[in-house]
N, CA and C atoms as a LAMMPS dump frame, in Angstrom:
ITEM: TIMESTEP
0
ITEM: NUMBER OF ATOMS
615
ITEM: BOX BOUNDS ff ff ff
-5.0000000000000000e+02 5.0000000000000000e+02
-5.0000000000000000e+02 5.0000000000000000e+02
-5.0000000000000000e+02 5.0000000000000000e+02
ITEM: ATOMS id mol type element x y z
1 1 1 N -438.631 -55.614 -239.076
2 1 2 C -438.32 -56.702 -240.001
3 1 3 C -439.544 -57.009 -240.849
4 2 1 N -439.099 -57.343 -242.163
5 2 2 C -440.414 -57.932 -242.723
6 2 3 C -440.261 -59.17 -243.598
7 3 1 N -440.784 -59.738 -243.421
8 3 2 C -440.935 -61.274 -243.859
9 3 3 C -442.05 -61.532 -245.2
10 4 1 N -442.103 -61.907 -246.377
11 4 2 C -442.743 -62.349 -247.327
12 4 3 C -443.116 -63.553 -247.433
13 5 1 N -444.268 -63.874 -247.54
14 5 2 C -444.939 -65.504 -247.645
15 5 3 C -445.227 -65.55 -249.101
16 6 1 N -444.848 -65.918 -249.799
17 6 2 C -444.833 -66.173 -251.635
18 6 3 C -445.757 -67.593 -251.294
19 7 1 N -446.889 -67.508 -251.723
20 7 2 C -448.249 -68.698 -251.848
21 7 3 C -448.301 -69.154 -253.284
22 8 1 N -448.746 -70.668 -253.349
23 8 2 C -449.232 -71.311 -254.41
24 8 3 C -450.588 -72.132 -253.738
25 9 1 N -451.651 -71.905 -254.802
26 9 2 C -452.768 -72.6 -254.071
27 9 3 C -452.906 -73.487 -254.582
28 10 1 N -453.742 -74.77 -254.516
29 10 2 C -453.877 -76.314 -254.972
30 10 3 C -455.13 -76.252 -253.874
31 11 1 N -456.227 -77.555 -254.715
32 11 2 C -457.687 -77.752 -254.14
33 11 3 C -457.28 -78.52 -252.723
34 12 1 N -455.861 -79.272 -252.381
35 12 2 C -455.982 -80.068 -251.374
36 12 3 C -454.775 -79.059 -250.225
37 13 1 N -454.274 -78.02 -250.661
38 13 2 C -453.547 -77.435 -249.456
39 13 3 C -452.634 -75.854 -250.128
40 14 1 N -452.274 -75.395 -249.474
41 14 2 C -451.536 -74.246 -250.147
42 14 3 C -450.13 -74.11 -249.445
43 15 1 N -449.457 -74.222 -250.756
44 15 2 C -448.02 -74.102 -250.209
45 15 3 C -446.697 -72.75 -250.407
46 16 1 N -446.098 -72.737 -249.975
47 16 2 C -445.892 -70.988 -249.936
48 16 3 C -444.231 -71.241 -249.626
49 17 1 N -443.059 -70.281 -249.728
50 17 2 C -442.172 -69.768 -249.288
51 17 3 C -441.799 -68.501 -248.571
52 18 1 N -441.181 -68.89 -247.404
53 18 2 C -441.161 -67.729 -246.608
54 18 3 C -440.445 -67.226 -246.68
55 19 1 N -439.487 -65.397 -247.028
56 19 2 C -438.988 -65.025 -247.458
57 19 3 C -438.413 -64.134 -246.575
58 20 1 N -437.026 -63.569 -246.304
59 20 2 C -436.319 -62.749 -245.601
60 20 3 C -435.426 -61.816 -246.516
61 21 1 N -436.195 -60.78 -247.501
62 21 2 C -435.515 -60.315 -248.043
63 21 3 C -435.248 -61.564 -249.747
64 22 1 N -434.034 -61.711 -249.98
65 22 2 C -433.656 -62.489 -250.909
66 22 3 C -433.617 -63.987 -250.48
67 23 1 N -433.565 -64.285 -248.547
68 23 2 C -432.888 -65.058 -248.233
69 23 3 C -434.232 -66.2 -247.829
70 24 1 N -434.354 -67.784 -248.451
71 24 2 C -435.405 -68.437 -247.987
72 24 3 C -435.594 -68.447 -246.64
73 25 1 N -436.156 -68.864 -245.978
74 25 2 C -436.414 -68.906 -244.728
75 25 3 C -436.299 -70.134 -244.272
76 26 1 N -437.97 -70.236 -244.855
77 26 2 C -438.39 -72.153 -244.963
78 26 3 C -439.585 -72.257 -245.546
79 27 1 N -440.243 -72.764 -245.636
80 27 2 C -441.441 -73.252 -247.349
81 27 3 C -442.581 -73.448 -245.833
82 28 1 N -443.504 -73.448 -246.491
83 28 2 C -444.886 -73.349 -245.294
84 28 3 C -446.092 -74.107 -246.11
85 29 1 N -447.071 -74.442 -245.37
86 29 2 C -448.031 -74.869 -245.885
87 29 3 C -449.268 -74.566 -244.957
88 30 1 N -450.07 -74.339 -245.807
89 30 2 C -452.087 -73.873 -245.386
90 30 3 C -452.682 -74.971 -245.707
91 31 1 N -453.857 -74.825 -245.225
92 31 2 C -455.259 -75.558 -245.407
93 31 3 C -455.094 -74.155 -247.324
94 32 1 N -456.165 -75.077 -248.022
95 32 2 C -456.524 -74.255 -248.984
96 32 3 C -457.454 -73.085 -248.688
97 33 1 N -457.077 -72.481 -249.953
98 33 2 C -458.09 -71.05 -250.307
99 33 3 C -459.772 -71.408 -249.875
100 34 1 N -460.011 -71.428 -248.866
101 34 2 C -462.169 -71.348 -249.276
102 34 3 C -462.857 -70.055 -248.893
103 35 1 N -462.033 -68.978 -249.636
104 35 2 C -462.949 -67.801 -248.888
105 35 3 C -462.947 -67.602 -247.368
106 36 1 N -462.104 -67.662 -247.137
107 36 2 C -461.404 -67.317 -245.526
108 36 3 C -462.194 -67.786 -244.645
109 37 1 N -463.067 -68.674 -244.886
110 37 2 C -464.265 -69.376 -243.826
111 37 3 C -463.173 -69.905 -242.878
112 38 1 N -463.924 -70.016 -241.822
113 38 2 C -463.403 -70.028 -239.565
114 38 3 C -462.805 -71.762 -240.635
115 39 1 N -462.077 -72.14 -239.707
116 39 2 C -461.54 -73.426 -239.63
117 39 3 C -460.877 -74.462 -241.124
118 40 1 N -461.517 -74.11 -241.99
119 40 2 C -461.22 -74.658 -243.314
120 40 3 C -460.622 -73.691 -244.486
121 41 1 N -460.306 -73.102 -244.289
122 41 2 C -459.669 -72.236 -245.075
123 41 3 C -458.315 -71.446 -244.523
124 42 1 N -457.342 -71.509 -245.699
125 42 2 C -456.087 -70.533 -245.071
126 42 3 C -456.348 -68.556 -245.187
127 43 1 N -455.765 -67.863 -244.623
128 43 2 C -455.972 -66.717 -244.278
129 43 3 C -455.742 -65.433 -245.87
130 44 1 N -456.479 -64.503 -245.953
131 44 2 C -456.612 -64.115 -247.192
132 44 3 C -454.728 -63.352 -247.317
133 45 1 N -454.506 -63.19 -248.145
134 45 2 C -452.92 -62.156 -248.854
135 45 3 C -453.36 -60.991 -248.037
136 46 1 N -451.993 -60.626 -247.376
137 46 2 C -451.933 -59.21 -247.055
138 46 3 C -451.078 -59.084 -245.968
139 47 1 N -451.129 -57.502 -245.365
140 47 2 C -449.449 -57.781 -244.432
141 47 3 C -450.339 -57.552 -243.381
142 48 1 N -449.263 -58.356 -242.373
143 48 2 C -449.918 -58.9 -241.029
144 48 3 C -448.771 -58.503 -240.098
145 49 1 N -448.802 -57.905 -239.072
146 49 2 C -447.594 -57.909 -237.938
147 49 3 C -447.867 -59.466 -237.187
148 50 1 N -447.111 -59.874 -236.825
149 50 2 C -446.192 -60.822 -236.275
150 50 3 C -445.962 -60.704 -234.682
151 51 1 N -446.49 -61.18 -233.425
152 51 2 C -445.738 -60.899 -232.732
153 51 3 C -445.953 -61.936 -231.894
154 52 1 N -444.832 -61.824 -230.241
155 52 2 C -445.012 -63.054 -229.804
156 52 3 C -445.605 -63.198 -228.63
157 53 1 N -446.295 -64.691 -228.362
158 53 2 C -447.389 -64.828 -227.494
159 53 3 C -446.976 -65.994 -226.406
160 54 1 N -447.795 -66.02 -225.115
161 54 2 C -447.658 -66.911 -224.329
162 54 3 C -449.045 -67.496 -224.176
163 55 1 N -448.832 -69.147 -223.872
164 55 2 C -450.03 -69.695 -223.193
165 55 3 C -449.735 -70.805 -222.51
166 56 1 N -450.557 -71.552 -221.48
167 56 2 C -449.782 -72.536 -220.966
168 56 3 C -449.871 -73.93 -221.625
169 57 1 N -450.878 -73.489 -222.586
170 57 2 C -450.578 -74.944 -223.427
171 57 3 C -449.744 -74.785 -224.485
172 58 1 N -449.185 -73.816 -225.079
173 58 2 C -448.529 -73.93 -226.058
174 58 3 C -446.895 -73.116 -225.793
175 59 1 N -446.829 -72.446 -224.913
176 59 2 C -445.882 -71.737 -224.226
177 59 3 C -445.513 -70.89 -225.228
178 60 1 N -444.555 -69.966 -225.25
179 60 2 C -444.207 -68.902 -226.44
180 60 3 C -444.344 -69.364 -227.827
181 61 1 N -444.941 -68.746 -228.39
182 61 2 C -445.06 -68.934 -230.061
183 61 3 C -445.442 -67.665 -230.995
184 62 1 N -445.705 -67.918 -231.846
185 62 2 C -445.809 -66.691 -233.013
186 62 3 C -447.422 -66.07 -233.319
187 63 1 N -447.582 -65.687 -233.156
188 63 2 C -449.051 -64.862 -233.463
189 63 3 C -449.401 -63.855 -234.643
190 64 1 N -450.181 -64.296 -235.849
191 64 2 C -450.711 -63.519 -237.021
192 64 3 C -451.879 -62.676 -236.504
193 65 1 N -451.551 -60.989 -236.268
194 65 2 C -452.64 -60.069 -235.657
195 65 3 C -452.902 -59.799 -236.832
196 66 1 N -454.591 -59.491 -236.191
197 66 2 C -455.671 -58.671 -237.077
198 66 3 C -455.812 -59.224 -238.53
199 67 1 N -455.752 -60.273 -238.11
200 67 2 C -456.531 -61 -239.935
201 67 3 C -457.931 -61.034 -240.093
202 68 1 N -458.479 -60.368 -241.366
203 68 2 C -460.008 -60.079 -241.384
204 68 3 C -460.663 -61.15 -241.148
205 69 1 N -461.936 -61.126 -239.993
206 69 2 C -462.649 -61.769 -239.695
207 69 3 C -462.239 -63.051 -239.118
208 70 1 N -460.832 -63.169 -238.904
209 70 2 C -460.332 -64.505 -237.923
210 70 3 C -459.705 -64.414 -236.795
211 71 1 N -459.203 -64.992 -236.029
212 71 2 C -458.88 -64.914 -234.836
213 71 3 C -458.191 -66.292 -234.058
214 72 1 N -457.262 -66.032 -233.678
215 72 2 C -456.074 -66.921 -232.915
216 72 3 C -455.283 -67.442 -234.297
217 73 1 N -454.736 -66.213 -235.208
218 73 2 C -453.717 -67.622 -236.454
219 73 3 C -452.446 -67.697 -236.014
220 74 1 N -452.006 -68.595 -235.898
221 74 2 C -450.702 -68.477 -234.95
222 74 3 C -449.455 -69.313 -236.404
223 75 1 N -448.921 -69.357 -235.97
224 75 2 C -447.654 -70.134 -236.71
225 75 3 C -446.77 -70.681 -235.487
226 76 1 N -447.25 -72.217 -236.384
227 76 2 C -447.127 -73.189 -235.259
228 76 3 C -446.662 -74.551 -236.317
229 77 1 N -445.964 -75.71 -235.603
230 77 2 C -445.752 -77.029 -236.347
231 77 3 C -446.679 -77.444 -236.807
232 78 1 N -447.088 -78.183 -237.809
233 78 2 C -447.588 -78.897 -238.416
234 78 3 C -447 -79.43 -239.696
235 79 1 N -447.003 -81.13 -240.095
236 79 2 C -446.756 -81.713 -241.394
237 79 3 C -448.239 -81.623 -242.392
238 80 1 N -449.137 -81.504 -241.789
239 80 2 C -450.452 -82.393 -242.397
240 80 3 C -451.327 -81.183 -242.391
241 81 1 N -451.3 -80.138 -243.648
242 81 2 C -452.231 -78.999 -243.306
243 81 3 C -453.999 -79.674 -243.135
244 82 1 N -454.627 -80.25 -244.058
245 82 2 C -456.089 -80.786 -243.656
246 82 3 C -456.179 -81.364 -242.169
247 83 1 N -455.036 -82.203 -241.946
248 83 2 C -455.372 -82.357 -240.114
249 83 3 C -455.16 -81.6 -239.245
250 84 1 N -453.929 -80.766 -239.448
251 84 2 C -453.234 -80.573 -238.038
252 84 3 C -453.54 -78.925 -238.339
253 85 1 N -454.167 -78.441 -238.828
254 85 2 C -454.479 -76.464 -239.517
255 85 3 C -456.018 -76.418 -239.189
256 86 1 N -456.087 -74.829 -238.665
257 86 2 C -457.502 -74.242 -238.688
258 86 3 C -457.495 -73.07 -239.396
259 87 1 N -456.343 -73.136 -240.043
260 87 2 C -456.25 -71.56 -240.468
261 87 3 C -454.897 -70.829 -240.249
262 88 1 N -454.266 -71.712 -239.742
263 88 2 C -452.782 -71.068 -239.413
264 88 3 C -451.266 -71.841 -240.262
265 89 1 N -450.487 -70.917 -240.081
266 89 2 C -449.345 -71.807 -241.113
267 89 3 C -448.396 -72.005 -240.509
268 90 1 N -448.101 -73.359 -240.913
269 90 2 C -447.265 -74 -240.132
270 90 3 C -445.703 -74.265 -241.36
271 91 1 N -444.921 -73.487 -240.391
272 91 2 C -443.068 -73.872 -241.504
273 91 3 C -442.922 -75.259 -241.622
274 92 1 N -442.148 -75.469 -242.438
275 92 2 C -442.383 -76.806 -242.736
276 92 3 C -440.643 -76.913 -243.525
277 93 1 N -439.506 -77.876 -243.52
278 93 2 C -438.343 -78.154 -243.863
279 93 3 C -438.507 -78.271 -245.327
280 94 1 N -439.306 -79.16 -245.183
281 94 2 C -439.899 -79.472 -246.911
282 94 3 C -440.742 -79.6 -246.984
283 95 1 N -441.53 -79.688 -248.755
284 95 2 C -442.741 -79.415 -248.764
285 95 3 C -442.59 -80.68 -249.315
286 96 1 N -443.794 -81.569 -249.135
287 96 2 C -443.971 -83.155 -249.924
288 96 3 C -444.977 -83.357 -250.844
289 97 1 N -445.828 -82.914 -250.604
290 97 2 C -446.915 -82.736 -251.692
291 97 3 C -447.598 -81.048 -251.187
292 98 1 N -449.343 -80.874 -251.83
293 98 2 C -449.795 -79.648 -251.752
294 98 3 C -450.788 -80.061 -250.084
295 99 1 N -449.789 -78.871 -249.245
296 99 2 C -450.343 -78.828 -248.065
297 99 3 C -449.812 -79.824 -247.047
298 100 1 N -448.695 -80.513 -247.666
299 100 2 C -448.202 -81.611 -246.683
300 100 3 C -446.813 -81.184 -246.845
301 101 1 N -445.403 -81.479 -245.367
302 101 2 C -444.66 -80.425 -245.449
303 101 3 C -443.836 -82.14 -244.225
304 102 1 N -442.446 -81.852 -244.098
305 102 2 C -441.785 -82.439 -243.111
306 102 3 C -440.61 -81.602 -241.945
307 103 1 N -440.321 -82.15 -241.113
308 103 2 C -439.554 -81.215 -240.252
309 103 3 C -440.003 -80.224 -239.909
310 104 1 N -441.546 -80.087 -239.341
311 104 2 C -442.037 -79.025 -239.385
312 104 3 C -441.491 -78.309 -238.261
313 105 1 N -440.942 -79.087 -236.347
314 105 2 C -440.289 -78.546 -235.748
315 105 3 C -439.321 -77.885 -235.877
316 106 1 N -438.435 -78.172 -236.795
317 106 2 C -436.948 -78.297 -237.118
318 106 3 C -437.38 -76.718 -238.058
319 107 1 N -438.277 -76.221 -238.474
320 107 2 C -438.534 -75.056 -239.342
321 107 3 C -438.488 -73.942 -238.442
322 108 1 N -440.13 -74.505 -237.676
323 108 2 C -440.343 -73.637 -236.56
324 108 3 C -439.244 -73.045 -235.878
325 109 1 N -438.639 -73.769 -235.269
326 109 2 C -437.585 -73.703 -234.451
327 109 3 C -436.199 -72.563 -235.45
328 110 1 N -435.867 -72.851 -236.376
329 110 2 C -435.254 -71.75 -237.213
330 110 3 C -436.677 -70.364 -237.087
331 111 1 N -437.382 -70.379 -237.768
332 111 2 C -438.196 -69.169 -237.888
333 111 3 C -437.792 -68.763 -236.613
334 112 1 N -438.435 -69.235 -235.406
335 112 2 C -438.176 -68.119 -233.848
336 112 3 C -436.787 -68.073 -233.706
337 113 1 N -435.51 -68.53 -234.29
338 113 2 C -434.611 -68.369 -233.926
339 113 3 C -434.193 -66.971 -234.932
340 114 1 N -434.569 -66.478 -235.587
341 114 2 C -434.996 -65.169 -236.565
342 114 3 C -435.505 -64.221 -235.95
343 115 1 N -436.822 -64.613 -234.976
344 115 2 C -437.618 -63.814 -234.696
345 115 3 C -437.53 -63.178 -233.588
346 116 1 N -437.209 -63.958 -232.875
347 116 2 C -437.257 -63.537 -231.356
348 116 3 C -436.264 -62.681 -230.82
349 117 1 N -435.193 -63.128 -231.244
350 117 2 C -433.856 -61.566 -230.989
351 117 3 C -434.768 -60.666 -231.614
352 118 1 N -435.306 -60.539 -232.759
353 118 2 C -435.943 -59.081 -233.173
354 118 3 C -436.788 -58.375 -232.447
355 119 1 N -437.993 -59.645 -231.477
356 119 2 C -438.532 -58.943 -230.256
357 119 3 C -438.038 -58.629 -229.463
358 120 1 N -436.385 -59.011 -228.899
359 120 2 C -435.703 -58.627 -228.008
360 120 3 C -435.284 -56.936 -228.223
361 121 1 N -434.887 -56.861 -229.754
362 121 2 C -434.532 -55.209 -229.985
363 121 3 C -435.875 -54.568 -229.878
364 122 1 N -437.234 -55.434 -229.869
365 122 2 C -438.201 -53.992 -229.592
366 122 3 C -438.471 -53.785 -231.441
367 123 1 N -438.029 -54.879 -232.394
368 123 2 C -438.145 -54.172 -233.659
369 123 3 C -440.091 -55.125 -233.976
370 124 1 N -440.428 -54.447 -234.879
371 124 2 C -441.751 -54.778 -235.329
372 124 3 C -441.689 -55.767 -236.499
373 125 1 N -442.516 -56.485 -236.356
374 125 2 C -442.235 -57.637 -237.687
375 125 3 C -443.475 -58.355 -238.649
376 126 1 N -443.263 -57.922 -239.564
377 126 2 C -444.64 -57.797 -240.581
378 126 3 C -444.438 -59.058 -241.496
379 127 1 N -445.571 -59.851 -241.74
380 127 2 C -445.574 -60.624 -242.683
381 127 3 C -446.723 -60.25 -244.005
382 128 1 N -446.237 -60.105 -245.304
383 128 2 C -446.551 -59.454 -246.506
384 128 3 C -446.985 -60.686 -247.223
385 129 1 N -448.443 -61.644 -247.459
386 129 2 C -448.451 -62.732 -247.982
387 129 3 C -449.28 -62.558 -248.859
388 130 1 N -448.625 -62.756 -250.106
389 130 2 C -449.112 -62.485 -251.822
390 130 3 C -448.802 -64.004 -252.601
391 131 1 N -449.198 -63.852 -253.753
392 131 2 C -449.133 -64.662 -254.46
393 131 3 C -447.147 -65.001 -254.866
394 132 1 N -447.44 -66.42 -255.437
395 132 2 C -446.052 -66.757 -255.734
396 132 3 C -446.099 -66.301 -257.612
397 133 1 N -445.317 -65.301 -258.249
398 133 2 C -445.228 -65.346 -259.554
399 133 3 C -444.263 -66.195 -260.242
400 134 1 N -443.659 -66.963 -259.12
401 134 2 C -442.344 -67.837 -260.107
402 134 3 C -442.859 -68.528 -260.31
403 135 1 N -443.926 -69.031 -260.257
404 135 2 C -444.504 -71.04 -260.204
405 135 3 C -444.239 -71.551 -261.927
406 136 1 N -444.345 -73.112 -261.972
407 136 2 C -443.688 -73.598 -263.113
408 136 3 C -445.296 -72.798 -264.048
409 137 1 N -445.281 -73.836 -265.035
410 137 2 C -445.633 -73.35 -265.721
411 137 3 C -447.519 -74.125 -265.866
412 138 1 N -447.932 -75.234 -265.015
413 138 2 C -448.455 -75.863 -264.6
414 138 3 C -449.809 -74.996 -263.631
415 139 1 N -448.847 -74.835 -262.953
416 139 2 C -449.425 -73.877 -261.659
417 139 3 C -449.63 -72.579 -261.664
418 140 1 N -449.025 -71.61 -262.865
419 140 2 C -449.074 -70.488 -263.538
420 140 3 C -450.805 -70.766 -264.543
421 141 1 N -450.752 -71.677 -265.09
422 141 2 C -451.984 -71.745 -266.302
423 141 3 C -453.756 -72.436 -265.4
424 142 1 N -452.947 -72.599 -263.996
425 142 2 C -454.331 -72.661 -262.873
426 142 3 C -454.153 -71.261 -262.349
427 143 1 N -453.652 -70.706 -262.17
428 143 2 C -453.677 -69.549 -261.582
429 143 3 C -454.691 -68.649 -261.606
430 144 1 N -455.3 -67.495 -261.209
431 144 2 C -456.317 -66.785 -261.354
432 144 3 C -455.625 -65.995 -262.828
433 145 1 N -456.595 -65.442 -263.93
434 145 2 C -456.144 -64.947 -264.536
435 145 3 C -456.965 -62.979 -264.496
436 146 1 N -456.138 -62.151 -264.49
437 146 2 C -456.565 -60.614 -264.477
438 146 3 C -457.463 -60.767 -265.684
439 147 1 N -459.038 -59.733 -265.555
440 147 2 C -459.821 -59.402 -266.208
441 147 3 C -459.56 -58.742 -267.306
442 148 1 N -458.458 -58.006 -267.776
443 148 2 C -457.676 -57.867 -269.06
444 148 3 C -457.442 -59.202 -269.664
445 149 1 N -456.799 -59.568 -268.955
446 149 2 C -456.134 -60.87 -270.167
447 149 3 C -457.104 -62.02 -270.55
448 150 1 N -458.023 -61.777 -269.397
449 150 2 C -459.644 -63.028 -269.602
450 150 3 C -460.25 -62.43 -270.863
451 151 1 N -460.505 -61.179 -271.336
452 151 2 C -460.79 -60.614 -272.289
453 151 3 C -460.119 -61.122 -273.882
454 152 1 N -458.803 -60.934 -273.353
455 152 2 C -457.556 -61.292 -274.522
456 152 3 C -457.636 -62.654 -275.006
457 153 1 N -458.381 -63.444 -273.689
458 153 2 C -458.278 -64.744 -273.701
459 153 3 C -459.385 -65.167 -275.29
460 154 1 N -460.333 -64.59 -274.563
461 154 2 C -461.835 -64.96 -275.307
462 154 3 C -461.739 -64.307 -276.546
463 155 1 N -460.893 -63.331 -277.171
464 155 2 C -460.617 -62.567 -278.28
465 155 3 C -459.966 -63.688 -279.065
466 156 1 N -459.008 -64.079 -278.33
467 156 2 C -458.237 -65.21 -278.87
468 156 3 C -458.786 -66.33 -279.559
469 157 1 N -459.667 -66.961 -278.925
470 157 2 C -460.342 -68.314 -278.904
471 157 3 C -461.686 -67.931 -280.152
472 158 1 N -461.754 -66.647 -280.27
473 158 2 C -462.578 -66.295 -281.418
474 158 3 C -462.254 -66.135 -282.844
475 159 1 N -460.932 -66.208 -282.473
476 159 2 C -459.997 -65.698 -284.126
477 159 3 C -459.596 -66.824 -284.229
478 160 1 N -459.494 -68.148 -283.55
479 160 2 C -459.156 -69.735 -283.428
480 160 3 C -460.778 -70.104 -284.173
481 161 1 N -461.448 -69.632 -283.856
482 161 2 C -463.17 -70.49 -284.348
483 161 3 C -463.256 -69.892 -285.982
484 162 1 N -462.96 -68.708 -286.095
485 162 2 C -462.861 -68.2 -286.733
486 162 3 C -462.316 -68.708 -288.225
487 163 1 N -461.165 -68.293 -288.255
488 163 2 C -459.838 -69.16 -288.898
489 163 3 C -460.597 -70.53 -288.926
490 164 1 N -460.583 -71.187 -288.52
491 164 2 C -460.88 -72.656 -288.26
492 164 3 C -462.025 -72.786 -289.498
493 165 1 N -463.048 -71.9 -289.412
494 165 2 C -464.229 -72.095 -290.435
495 165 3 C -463.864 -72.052 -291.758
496 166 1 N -463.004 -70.858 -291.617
497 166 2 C -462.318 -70.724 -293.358
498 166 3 C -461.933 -71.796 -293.764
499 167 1 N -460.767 -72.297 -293.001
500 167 2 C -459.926 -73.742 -293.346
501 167 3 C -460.458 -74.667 -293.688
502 168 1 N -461.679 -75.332 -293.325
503 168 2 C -462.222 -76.534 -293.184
504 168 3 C -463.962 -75.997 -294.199
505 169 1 N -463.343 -74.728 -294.465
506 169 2 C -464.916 -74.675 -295.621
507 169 3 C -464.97 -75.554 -296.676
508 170 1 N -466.323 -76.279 -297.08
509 170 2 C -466.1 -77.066 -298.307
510 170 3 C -466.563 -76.389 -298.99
511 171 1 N -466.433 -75.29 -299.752
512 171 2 C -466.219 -74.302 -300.816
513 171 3 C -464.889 -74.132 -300.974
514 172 1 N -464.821 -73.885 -302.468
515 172 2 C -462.941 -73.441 -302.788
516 172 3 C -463.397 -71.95 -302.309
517 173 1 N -462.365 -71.621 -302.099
518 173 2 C -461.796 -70.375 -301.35
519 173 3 C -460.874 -69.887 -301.947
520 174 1 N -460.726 -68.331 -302.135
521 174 2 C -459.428 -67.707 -302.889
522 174 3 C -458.491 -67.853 -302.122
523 175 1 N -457.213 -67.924 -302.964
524 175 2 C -455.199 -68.115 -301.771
525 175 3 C -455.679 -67.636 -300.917
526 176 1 N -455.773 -65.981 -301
527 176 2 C -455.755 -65.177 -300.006
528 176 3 C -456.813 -65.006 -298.621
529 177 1 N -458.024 -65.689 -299.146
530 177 2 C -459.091 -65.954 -297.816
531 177 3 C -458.592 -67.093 -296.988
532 178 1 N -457.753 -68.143 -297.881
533 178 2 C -457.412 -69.442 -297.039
534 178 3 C -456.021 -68.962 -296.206
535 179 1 N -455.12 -67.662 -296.746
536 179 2 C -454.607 -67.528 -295.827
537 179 3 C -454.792 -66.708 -294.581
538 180 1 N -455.73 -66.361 -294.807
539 180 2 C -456.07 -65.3 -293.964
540 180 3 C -456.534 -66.065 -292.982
541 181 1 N -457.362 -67.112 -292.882
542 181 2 C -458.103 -68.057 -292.199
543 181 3 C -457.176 -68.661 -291.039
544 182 1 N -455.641 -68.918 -292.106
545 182 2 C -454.562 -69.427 -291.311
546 182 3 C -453.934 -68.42 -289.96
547 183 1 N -453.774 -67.07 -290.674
548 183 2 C -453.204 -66.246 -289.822
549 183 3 C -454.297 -66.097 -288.885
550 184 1 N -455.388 -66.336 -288.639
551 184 2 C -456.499 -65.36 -287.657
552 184 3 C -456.489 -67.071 -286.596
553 185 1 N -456.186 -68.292 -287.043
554 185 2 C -455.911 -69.657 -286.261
555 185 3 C -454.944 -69.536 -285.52
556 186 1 N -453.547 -68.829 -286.552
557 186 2 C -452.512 -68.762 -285.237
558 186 3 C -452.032 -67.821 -284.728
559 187 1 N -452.978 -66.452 -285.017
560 187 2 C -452.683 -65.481 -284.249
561 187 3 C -453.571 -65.818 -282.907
562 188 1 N -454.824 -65.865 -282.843
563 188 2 C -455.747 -66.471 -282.099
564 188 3 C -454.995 -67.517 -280.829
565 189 1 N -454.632 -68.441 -281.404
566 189 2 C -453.777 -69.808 -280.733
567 189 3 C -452.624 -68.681 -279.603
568 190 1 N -451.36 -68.193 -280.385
569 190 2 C -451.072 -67.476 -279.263
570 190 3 C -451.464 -66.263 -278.423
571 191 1 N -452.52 -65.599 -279.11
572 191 2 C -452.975 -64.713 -278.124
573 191 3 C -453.848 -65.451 -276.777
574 192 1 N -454.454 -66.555 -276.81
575 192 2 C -454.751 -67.251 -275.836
576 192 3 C -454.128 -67.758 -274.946
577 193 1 N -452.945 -68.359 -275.357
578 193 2 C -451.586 -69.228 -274.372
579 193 3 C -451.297 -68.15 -273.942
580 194 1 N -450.766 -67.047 -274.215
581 194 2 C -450.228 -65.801 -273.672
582 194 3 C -451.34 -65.59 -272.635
583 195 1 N -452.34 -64.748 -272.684
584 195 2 C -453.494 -64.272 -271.845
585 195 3 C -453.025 -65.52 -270.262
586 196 1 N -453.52 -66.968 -270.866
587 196 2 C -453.488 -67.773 -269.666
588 196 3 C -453.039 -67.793 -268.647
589 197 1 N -451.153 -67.844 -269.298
590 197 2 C -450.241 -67.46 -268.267
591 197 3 C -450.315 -66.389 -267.62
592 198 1 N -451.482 -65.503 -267.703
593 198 2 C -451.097 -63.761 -267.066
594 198 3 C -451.479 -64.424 -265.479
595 199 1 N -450.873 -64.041 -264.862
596 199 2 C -451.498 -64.535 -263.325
597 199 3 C -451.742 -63.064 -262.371
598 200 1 N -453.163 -62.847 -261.92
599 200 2 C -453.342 -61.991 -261.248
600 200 3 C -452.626 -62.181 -259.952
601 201 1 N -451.588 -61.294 -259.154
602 201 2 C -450.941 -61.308 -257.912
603 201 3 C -451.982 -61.26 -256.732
604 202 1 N -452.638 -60.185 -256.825
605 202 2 C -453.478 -59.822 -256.007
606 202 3 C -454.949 -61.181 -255.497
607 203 1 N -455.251 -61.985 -256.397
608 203 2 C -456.527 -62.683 -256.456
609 203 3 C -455.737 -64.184 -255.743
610 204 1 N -457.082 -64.438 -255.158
611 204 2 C -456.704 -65.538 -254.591
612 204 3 C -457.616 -66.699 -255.624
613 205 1 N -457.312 -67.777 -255.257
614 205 2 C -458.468 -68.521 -256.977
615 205 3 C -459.846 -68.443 -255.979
């Protein structure tokens, strides 16, 4: 089986959808992105097997193997990623704000009810956690942007300075330099908005 975690990051928590194919699962929430540091940070994108664990304080639960440089991430309840997270993600019914989530039992409890017949067949179960590309349009223009389009960006914002000088020269200017001035403002203008929205999948911010 394989399971998809679709992430959105925010400075106060990271919130994500968990994915079965086409079918939601349930919405999750992390501690934020800090460079995968022990305790304060959520775990970097990438696929992780899944499997299940015993202890006597926590009795059967879910276990994230072999995440670089961390150790014990489990998926477990939590509403309150800054309190109740060291690094692990907790399902959550709903999400309420960034990193804060409700019904987090009531999630859990669906997820292992998914999971655990699958350990019963002996099947293997991978979680694939990448970036979210649907986000509005808000959360798209924070997004990390790919080193192509950062390029496109700054190309942009030069034919905006550009243009801009012509327009506002106090010298008369021939038609054709003042329009030219215009086109290099709003070609500039959308080659920048465009670039913004590019959101690198792969990068975490």
């Amino acid at each position: 089986m394989e399971l998809t975690l679709k992430r959105t990051f925010h400075p106060k928590g990271t919130n994500g959808k968990l994915m079965n194919g086409e079918q939601l699962v349930c919405n999750t929430i992390e501690l934020p992105w800090l460079n995968n540091r022990r305790n304060v940070s959520c775990i970097p994108n990438g696929r992780y097997q899944i499997s299940k664990r015993f202890t006597t304080e926590r009795g059967w639960h879910l276990h994230v193997e072999e995440v670089p440089n961390r150790s014990w991430i489990l998926i477990h309840p939590a509403n309150n990623a800054l309190k109740e997270l060291k690094g692990c993600i907790a399902p959550v019914s709903k999400l309420t704000g960034h990193g804060l989530g409700s019904s987090s039992r009531k999630a859990n409890e669906k997820l292992e009810g998914l999971l655990y017949p699958a350990f019963r067949r002996n099947e293997e179960v991978f979680l694939n956690i990448k970036n979210d590309t649907t986000m509005n349009i808000i959360d798209r223009v924070k997004a990390p942007t790919p080193k192509f389009f950062k390029t496109l960006r700054t190309i942009g914002v030069s034919l905006v300075a550009a243009g801009t000088v012509v327009m506002v020269s106090p010298v008369a200017l021939p038609t054709g330099l003042v329009s030219l001035g215009e086109y290099l403002v709003a070609s500039g203008g959308v080659l920048s908005a465009v670039s913004q929205t590019a959101v690198d999948e792969n990068a975490q911010p």
